[in-house]
Kinemage of the C-alpha trace (Angstrom):
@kinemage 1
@onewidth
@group {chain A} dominant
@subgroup {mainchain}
@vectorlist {calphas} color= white
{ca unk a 1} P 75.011 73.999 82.629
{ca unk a 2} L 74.751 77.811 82.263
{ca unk a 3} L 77.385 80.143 81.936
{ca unk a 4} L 77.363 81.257 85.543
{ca unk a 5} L 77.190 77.802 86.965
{ca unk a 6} L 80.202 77.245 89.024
{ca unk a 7} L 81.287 73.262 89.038
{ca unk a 8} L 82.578 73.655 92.548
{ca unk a 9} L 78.655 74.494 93.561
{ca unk a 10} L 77.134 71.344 91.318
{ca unk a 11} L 75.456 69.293 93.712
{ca unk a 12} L 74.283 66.430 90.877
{ca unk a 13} L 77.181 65.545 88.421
{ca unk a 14} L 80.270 66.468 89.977
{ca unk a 15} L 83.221 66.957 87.864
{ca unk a 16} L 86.630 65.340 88.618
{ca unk a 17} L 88.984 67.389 90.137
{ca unk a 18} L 91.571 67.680 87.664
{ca unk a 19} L 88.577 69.493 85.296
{ca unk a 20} L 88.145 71.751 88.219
{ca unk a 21} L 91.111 72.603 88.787
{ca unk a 22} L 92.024 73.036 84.996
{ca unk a 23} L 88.668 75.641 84.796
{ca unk a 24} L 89.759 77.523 87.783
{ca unk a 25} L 93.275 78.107 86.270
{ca unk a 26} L 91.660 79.055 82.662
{ca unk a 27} L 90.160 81.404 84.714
{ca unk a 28} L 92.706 83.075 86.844
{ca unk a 29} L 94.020 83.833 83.173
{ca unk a 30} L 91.737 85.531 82.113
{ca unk a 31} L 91.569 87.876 85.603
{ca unk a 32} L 93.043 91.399 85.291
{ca unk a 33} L 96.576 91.577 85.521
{ca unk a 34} L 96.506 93.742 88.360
{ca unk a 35} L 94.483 90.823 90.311
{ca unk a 36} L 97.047 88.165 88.969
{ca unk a 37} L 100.075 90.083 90.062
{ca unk a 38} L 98.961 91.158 93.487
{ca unk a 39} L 97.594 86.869 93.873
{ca unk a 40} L 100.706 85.474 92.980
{ca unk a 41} L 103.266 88.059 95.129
{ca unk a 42} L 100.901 88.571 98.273
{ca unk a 43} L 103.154 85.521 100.037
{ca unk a 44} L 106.033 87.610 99.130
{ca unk a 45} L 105.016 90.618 100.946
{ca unk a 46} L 104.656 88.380 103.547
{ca unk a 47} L 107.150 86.558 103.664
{ca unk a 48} L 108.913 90.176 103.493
{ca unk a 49} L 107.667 91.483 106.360
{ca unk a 50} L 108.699 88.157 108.238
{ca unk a 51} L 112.297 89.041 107.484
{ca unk a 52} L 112.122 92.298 108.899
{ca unk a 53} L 110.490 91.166 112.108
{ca unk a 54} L 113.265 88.677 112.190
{ca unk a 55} L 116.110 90.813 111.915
{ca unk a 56} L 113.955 93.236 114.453
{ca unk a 57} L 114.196 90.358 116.897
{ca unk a 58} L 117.717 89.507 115.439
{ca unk a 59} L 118.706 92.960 116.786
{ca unk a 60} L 117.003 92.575 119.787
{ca unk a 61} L 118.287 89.452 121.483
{ca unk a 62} L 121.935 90.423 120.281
{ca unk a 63} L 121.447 93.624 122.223
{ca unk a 64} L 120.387 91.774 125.497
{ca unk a 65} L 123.374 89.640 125.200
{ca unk a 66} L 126.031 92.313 123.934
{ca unk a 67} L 126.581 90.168 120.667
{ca unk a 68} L 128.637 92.456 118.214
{ca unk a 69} L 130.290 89.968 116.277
{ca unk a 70} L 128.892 87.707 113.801
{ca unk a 71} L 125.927 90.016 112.465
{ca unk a 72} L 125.905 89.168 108.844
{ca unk a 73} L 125.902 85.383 109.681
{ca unk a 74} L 123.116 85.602 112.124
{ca unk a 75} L 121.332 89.018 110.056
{ca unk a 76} L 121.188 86.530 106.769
{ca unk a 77} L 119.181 83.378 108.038
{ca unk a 78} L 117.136 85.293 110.112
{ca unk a 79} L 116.111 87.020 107.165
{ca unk a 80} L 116.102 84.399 104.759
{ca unk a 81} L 114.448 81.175 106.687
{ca unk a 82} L 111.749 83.608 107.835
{ca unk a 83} L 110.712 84.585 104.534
{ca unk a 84} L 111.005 81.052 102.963
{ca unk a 85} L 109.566 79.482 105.724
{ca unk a 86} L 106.253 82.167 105.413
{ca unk a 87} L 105.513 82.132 101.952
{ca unk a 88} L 105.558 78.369 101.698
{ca unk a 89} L 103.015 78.416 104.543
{ca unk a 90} L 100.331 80.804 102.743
{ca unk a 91} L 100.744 79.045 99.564
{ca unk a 92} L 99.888 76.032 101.029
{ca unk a 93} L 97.344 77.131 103.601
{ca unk a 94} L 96.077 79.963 101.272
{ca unk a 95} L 96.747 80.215 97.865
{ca unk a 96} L 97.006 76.718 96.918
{ca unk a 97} L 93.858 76.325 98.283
{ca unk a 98} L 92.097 79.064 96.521
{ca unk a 99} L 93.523 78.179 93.258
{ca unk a 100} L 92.502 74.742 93.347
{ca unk a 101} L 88.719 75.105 94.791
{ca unk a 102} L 89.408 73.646 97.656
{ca unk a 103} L 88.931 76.906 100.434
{ca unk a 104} L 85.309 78.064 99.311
{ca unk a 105} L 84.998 79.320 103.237
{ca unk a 106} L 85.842 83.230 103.670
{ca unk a 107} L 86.058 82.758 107.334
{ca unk a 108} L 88.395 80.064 107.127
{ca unk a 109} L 90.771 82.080 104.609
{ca unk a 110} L 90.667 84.700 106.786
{ca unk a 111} L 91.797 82.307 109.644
{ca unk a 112} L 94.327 80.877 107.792
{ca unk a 113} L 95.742 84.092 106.520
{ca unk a 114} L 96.066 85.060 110.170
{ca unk a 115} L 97.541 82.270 111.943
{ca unk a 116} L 100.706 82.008 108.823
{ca unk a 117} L 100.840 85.951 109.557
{ca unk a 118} L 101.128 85.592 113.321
{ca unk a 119} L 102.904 82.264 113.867
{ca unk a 120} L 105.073 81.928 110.533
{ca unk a 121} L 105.328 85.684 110.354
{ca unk a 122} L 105.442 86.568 113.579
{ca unk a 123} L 106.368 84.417 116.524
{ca unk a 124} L 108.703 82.192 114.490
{ca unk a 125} L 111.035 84.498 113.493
{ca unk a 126} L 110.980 85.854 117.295
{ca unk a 127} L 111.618 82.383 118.826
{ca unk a 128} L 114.424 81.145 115.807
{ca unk a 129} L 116.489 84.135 117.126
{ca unk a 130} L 116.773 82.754 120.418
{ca unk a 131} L 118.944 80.304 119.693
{ca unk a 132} L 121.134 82.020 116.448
{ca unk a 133} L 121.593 85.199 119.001
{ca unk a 134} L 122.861 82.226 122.051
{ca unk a 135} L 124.929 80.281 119.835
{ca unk a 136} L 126.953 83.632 119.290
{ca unk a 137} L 126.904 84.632 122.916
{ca unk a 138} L 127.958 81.138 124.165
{ca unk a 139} L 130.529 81.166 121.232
{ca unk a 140} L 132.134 84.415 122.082
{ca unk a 141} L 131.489 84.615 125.726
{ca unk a 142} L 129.492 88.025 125.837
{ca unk a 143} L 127.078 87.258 128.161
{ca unk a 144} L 127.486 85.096 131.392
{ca unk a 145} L 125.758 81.559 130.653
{ca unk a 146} L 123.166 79.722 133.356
{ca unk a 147} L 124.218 77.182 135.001
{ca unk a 148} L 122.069 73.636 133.695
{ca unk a 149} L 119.745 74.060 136.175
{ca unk a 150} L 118.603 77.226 135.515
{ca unk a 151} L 118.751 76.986 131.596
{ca unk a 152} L 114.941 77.152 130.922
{ca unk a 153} L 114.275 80.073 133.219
{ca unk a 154} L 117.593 81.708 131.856
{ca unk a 155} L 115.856 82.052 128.418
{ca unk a 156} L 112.279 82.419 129.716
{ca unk a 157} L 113.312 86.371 131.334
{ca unk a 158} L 115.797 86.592 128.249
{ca unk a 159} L 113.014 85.863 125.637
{ca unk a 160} L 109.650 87.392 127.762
{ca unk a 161} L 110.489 91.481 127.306
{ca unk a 162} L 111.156 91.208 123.967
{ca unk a 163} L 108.185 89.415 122.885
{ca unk a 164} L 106.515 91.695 125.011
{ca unk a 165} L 108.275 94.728 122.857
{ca unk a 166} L 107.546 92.883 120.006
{ca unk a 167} L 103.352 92.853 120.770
{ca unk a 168} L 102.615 95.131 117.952
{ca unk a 169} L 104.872 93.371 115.193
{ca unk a 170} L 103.111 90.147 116.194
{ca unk a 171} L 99.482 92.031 116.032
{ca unk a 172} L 100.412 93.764 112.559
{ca unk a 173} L 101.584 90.526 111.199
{ca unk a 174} L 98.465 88.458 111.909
{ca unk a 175} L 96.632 91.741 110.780
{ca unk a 176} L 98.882 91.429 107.634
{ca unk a 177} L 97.986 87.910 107.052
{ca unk a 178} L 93.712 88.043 107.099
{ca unk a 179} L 94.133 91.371 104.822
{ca unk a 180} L 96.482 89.275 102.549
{ca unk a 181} L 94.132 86.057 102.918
{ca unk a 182} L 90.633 88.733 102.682
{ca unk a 183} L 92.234 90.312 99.222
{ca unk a 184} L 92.865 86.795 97.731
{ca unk a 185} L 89.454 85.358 98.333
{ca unk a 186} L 87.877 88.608 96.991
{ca unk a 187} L 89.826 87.746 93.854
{ca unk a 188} L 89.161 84.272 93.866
{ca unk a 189} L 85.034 85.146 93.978
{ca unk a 190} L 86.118 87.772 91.081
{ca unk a 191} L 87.537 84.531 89.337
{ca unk a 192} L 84.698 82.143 89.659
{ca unk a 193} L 82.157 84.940 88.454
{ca unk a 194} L 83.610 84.799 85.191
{ca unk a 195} L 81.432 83.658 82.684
{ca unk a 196} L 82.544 80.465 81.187
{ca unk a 197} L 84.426 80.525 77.883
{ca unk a 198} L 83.658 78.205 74.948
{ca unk a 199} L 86.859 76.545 74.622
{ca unk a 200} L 85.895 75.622 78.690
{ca unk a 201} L 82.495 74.630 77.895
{ca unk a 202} L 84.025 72.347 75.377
{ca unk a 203} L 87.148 70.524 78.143
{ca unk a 204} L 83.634 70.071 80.117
């Protein structure tokens, strides 16, 4: 096996997983620390931007229904679940992936990267605002409820100008999400062009 040869590409004598997985992680040592850093907090600037467009839509829904009170309590999950919820998403659709050899498609990453950037990013925190902003309307009476029959169409005109306002935020978050996803598969290529180090010729 020559230096170059990368285990995920040997089509006679595959190695087990756990040896592939220990090489690739030998070898995102050994990357720059510049590629290492920006790897390990790309989720984070996702998941970052996710809280924003949550409070954005936060903001939004409370001014439709004249909700003034309550804003920390409804400003804090919509920031926090957001951001949890997105950067557990891209490691496990993304990063995880890349990490452990399993995502050797560019498309695909790039696919990946945008659908966690435009649903988990995006339209998630948009839609989990709908209901924090209504409990606090229905709670403190600032808005004049539906009647149950009209419930679903209540919230349909409620939530369809602000997702329409929020078109661009949704766009720039998907956008967001295949640069991210792009950015971490050109690292992970860097990674498996390494040459192989003795001590890893040696685990093989």
């Amino acid at each position: 096996m020559s230096q170059n040869t990368l285990p995920i590409e040997d089509t006679g004598n595959v190695p087990p997983k756990s040896v592939v997985l220990e090489l690739l992680l030998s070898k995102y040592e050994r990357l720059p620390e510049r590629d290492r850093r920006f790897f390990a907090n790309g989720p984070i600037y996702l998941g970052g931007s996710a809280a924003v467009v949550g409070l954005l839509a936060n903001s939004l829904f409370r001014g439709v229904l004249n909700v003034t009170q309550g804003l920390f309590t409804s400003s804090l999950p919509m920031a926090v679940l957001p951001f949890l919820t997105t950067v557990a998403f891209y490691n496990g659709a993304v990063s995880q992936p890349l990490l452990s050899g399993e995502l050797n498609c560019p498309t695909c990453a790039l696919i990946r990267g945008g659908l966690v950037g435009g649903l988990a990013g995006g339209l998630y925190p948009v839609m989990l605002a709908l209901p924090v902003s209504a409990g606090l309307a229905t709670r403190y009476s600032t808005s004049p409820m539906p009647e149950k029959g009209n419930v679903l169409r209540f919230w349909i005109t409620i939530t369809q100008p602000i997702l329409r306002r929020m078109n661009v935020v949704l766009i720039l978050q998907c956008l967001l999400g295949v640069y991210l996803s792009s950015k971490h598969y050109g690292i992970y290529v860097k990674m498996l062009e390494l040459p192989i180090s003795d001590s890893e010729e040696l685990r093989e």
